[in-house]
C-alpha positions in Angstrom: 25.3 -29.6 -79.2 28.4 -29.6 -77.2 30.7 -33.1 -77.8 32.1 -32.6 -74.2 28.3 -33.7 -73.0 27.5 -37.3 -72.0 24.5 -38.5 -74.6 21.2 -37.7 -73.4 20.0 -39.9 -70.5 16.9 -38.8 -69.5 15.8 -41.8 -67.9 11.5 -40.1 -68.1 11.1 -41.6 -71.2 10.0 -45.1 -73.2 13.5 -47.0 -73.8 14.0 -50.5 -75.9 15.5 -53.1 -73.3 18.3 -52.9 -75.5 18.9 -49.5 -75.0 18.5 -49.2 -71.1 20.7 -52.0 -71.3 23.9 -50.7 -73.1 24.0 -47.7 -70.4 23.9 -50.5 -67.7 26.6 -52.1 -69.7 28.2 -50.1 -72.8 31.6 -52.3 -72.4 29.8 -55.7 -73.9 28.0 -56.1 -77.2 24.5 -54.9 -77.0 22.7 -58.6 -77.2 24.6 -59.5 -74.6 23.8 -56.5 -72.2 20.0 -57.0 -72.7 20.7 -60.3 -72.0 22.2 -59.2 -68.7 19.9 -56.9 -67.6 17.0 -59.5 -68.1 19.0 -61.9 -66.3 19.5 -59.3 -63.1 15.5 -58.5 -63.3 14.6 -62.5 -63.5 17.0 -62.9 -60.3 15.2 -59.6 -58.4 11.9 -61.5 -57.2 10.4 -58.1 -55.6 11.7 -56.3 -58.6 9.8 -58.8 -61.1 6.3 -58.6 -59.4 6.6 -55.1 -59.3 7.4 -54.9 -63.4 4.4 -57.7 -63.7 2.0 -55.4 -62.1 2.9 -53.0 -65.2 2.0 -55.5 -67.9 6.1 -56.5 -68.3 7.1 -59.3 -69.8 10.6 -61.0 -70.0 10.4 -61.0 -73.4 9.5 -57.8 -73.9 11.4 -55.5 -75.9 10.0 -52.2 -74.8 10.2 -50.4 -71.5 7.4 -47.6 -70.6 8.9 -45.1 -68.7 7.3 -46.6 -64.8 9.2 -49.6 -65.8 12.4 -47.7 -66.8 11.7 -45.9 -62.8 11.2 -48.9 -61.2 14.6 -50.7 -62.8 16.7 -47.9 -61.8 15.1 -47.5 -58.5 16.6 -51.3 -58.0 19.4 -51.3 -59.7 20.7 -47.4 -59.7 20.9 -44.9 -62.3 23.2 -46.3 -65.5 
């Protein structure tokens, strides 16, 4: 593996909300970026129906791979 690579980001994959949230935000603590990124999907009305048509719930700690598409559709690639 070369060091001069980025980590892996493949966004086609299952993430922990945790996880997808540190790549939104990898300059705060990791609790608080999941607690941001829930807070920016609770304030996204269209983006929230979209994830509850998926079976997503706000306290859920697992992301399937639509809902990982769908956030970064809204909100842009980390």
């Amino acid at each position: 593996m070369n060091r001069n690579q980025p980590p892996n980001t493949d966004l086609n994959r299952t993430f922990g909300v945790k996880e997808l949230a540190v790549l939104y935000f990898p300059n705060i603590a990791p609790r608080s970026a999941s607690t941001r990124l829930k807070k920016w999907i609770m304030t996204t009305p269209a983006l929230l129906a979209e994830l509850a048509k998926t079976n997503y719930r706000p306290t859920a700690r697992i992301l399937t791979p639509r809902q990982v598409h769908m956030i970064t559709d809204e909100f842009g690639e980390p």
